[in-house]
N, C-alpha and C positions, 0 to 999 in steps of 0.2 A: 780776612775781614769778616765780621760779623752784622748781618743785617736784623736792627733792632724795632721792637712793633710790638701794638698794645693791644688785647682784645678782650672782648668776656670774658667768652669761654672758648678755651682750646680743645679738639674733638681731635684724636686719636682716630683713625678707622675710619673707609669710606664706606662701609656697608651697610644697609637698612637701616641700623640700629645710628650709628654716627650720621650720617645724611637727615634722615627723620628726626635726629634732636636738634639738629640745626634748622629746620623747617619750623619745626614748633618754635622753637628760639626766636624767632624772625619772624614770627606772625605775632609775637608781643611786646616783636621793637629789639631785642637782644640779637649781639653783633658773633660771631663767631668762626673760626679758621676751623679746617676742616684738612689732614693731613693723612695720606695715606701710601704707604710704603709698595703697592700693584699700580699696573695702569691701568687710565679708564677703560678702558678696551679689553682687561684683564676682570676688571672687578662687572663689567654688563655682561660678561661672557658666561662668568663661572656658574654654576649649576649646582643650585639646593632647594632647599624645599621650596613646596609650592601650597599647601593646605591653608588657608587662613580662618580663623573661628570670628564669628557674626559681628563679635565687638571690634576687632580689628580692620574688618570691612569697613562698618561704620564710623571708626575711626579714621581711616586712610579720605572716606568721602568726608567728611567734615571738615578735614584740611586742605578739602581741594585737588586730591591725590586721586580721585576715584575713576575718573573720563576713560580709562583706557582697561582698569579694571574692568570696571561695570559693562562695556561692550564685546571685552573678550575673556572672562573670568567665567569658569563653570559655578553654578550655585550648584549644592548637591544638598539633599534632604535626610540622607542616611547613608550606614553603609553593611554589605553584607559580612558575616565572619560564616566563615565555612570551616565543617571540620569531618571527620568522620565519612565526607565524601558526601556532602548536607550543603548546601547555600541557605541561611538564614541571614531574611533583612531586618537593620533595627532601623524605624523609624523615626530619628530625630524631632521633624516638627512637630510629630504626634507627643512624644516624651519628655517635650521639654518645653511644650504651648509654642512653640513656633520657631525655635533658630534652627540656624543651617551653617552649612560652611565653605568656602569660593575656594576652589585649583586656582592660582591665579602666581606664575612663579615668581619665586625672589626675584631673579634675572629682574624680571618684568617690572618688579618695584623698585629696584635700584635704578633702572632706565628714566624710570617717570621722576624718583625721587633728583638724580645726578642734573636732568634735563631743566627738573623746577626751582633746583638750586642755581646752576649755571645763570639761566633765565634771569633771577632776582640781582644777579648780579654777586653771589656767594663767591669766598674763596676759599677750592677746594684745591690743594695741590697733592697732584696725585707723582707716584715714582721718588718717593721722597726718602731718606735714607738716614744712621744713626740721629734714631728719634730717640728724646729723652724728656723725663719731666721729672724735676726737682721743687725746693723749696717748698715742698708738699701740705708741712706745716703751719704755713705764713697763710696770710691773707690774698698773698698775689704771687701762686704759683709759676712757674716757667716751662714751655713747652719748647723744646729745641732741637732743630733738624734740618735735613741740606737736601737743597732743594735738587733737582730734575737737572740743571744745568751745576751744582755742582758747590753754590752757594749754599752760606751757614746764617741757618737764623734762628735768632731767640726775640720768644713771644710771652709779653708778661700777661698772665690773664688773671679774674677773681676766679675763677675754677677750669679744672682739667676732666672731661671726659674721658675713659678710658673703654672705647670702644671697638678694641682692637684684636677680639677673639682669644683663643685658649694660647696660642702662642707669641702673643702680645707682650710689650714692655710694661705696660701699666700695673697688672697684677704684680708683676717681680719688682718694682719699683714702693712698693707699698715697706713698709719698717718687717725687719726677720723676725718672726716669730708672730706677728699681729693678726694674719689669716689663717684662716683652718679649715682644712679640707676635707672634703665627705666624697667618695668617689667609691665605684662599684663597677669593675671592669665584668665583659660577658663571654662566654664561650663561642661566638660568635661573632659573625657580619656577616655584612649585606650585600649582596652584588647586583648592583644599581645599574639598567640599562635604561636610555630614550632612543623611541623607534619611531622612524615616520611610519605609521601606523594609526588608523582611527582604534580609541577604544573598541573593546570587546565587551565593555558593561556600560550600565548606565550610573550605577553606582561605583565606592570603590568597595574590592575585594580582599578582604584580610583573610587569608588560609593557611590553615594549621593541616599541615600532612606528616604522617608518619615522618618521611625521610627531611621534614624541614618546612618551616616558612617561608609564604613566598606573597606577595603585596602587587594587586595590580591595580593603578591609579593613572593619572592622564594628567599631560600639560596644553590638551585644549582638543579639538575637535578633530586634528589630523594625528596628533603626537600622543604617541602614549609612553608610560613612563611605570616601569617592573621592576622590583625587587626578588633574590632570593636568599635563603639564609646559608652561606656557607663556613667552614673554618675559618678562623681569626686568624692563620697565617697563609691561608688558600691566595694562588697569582695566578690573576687572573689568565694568562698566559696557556693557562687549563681548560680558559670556558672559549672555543671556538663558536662562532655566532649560530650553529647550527648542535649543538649542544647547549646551549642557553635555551633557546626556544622550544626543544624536546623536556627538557627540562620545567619550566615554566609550563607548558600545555601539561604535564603530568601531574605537579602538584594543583593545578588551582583545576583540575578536569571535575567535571559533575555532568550527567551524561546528559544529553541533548544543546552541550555549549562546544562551542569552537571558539579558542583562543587564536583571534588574527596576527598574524606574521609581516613583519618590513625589514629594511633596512634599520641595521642599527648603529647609529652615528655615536653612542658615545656608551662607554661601560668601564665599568670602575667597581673596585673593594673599599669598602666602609668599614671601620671598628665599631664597637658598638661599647660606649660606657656612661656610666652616669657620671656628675661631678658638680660639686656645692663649692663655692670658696666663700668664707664669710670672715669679717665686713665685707661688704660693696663699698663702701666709703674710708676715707682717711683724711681728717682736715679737707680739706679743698678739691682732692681726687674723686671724683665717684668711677665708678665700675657698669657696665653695664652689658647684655646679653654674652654673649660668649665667653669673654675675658672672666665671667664669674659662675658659669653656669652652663653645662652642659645633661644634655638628654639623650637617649634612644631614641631616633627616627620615627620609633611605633606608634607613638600617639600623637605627633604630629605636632610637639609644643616649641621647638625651637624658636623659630622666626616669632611666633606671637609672644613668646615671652620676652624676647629683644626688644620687642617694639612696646609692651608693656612698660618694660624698665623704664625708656627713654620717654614716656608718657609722663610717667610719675616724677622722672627727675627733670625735665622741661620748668612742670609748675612748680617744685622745687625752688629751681634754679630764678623762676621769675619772683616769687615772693623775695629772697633770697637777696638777690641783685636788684629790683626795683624798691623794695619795699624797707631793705633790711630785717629782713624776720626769716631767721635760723632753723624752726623747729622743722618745718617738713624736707628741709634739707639732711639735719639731722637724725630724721627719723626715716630716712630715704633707706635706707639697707634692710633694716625690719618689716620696712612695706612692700618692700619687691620677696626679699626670700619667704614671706607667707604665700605666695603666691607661688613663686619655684620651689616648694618642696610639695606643694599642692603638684604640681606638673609633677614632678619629678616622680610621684607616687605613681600617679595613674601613668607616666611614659613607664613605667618598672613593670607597672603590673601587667601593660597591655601587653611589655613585651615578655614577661614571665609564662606568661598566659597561653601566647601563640608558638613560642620557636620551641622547639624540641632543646633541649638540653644532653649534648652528647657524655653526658655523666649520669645522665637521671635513669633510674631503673622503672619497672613496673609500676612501682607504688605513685612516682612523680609522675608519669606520664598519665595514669588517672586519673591525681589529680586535677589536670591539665583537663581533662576531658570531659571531671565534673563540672569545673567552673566556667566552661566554656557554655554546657548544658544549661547552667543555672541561669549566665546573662541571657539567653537564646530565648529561654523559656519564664523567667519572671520579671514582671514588668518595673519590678523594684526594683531589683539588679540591671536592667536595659538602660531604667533611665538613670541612674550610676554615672555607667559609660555616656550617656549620651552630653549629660551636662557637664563630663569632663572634656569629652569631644571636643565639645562648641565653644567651650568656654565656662569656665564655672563661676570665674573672678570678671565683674565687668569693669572695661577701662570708659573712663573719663577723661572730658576734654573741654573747657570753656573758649571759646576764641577772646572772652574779654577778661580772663583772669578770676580769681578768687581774693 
C-alpha cells in the first residue's frame, strides 16, 4: 500500500543546501518534505568544507542560523600563498574595503540547520530509499520514496528540489538529451587529514612546492585541518600517519616556523574536477548545489555556491507559489550558472596556479611561478583573488519577500 500526501515543495537531500531551502521556505509560510537517503547521524557526521565568504555569513545570521557560528566560527582577514619557500599575505580587508571570511564547518551548519528544522516542527525523513520524481512536466510534480520502516509514499508537490548531489536521481531524472555538460577532470587529489591539533597559523596557508600542494586551514581552535596534493589513483593505505606529517612539515616549511603535530582522527583521498550541468531547471524541477555543479576544493566555492542556489530559488519558489508569477522561477538556472562559472573560474585558476602538474615541463611550471609573483606583488592582481575569495556575487535575502 501506498501512503499518499500533498506538499509544496518536495526537497530531495538533507544537506546544507536541501535543509536551508526548506528554512527559507518556512520563513515565508511555504510548507515542505525534506527526504534523504543517509541517516541523520550520517549526514551531522560527514566532513566537508568549512570556508564560508562574508555574504554567506550574513546570510545564515539573518535567518536566525548564526548563534553558534558567530561564537565558534573563525573570521579570518586574509590568507597567505607561499611559494619558492616565500610566505606572502594577502590582505583581504584591506583589498576589498572590508570583507572576510568564517572556518565555520558544514558539519556545524547542518547540525544548526537539521536542529532548527526539527525544532519548527519540519519533516525531514532521513534513511529513505527508491526515491523517484516524475510528472516533471505538469504542474504538480511527484516525489516518491520508502520510507525508514519500509513504507511507500507518493507526495504531489507544485515543485521538486533536486538537492541531492553529483550522484543524485534528480539530474538523471531530467528528459535525455536536455542537459549538457562541462566538466574538466585534474591530474590530481587531495589527501585530506583533521588533527586534534591547534593551528600552526593564524591565517590559512596555500603552498605551492616543487614536489606538490599542500593547504593548511583549521576547523576551530584545537582542530586543524591539512591537505596534500597527491596522484589521482594514490590509497591512501601508503600515507602512514607519521609520513603524512613529514610530509606536510616539508612542503609548507619556511624557516623560523614549526608545523604542530596530533593525532589524526580522520584521512581520506579527494578527486579533484570541475563540472557544469546545464539547465538547472525543467518544468517544475530545479536543481541545485551539487546535483548541478561541482568545484576544486582550492577556492573554497562549494558550500557557498549551494547555499547561493537555494537563496535564489527560495524567492523564486515564493513569488512563484504565493503570488503566481513565473519569471524568476524561470530565470532560476541563468541566475545561478552566472555565478557558478564565475566560481568555477577562479576554483580553476587557483587551482592551476598552485598544484604542480605531473605532465607540465619547465616552461609550465614558470608559468606557475610567474603568476604566483604577479598576484604576491600587484595590488591589481591581489585584489582579483581576494574579491573572488570572499565573494564577488552578493547574496540576497528579504525576510518579507519581494
Amino acid at each position: 500500500m501506498t501512503v499518499t500526501a500533498r506538499t509544496q515543495v518536495g526537497i530531495v537531500g538533507a544537506g546544507p543546501a536541501g535543509l536551508l531551502l526548506s528554512h527559507l521556505l518556512a520563513l515565508r509560510g511555504i510548507e515542505s518534505v525534506v527526504v534523504e537517503n543517509r541517516s541523520r547521524a550520517y549526514c551531522e557526521a560527514r566532513q566537508r568544507a568549512g570556508l564560508l565568504e562574508a555574504g554567506t555569513v550574513e546570510l545564515l545570521r539573518a535567518v536566525g542560523l548564526g548563534e553558534r557560528m558567530d561564537a565558534e566560527g573563525l573570521e579570518h582577514g586574509g590568507i597567505y600563498l607561499q611559494f619558492d619557500g616565500v610566505r606572502h599575505h594577502l590582505d583581504f580587508r584591506d583589498l576589498t574595503g572590508g570583507r572576510w571570511v568564517t572556518i565555520y564547518a558544514q558539519t556545524e551548519i547542518v547540525k544548526d540547520l537539521i536542529r532548527a528544522r526539527l525544532g519548527a516542527g519540519a519533516q525531514i525523513e532521513f534513511e529513505v530509499s527508491d526515491t523517484e520524481v516524475g510528472d516533471l512536466d505538469t504542474g504538480q510534480p511527484v516525489l516518491r520514496y520508502t520510507d525508514a520502516a519500509g513504507e511507500r509514499h507518493e507526495i504531489r508537490c507544485d515543485a521538486i528540489a533536486g538537492c541531492d548531489g553529483f550522484h543524485g536521481i534528480c539530474r538523471e531524472s531530467m528528459p535525455g538529451g536536455l542537459v549538457r555538460v562541462a566538466e574538466r577532470g585534474y591530474p590530481y587529489a587531495w589527501l585530506g587529514i583533521l588533527a586534534t591539533v591547534p593551528p600552526s597559523t593564524d591565517e590559512l596557508i596555500y603552498s605551492r612546492h616543487s614536489d606538490g600542494f599542500a593547504l593548511h586551514t583549521m576547523r576551530g581552535t584545537q582542530v586543524s585541518r591539512l591537505y596534500l596534493q597527491v596522484p589521482p589513483d594514490e590509497e591512501i593505505e601508503r600515507w602512514p600517519d607519521d609520513r603524512i606529517w613529514a610530509e606536510l612539515s616539508r612542503r609548507l616549511a619556511i624557516p623560523g616556523w614549526e608545523l604542530r603535530q596530533g593525532p589524526i582522527t580522520e584521512k581520506a583521498i579527494s578527486p579533484m574536477r570541475s563540472f557544469v550541468a546545464a539547465p538547472m531547471r525543467y518544468g517544475r524541477l530545479f536543481l541545485a548545489g551539487d546535483a548541478a555543479h561541482i568545484v576544486p576544493p582550492t577556492g573554497a566555492k562549494g558550500l557557498n555556491l549551494a547555499l547561493a542556489d537555494v537563496t535564489v530559488l527560495a524567492t523564486a519558489l515564493v513569488q512563484l507559489l504565493t503570488r503566481g508569477q513565473a519569471e524568476l522561477a524561470e530565470a532560476y538556472s541563468g541566475t545561478c550558472l552566472s555565478r557558478v562559472w564565475r566560481a568555477t573560474h577562479f576554483s580553476w585558476w587557483m587551482t592551476s596556479m598552485l598544484h604542480v602538474d605531473p605532465d607540465a615541463d619547465e616552461f609550465g611550471a614558470q608559468l606557475q611561478l610567474s603568476q604566483l609573483r604577479y598576484v604576491t606583488s600587484s595590488r591589481a592582481a591581489a585584489t582579483t583573488l581576494a574579491e573572488n575569495y570572499t565573494g564577488y556575487f552578493p547574496l540576497t535575502w528579504s525576510q518579507k519577500g519581494r
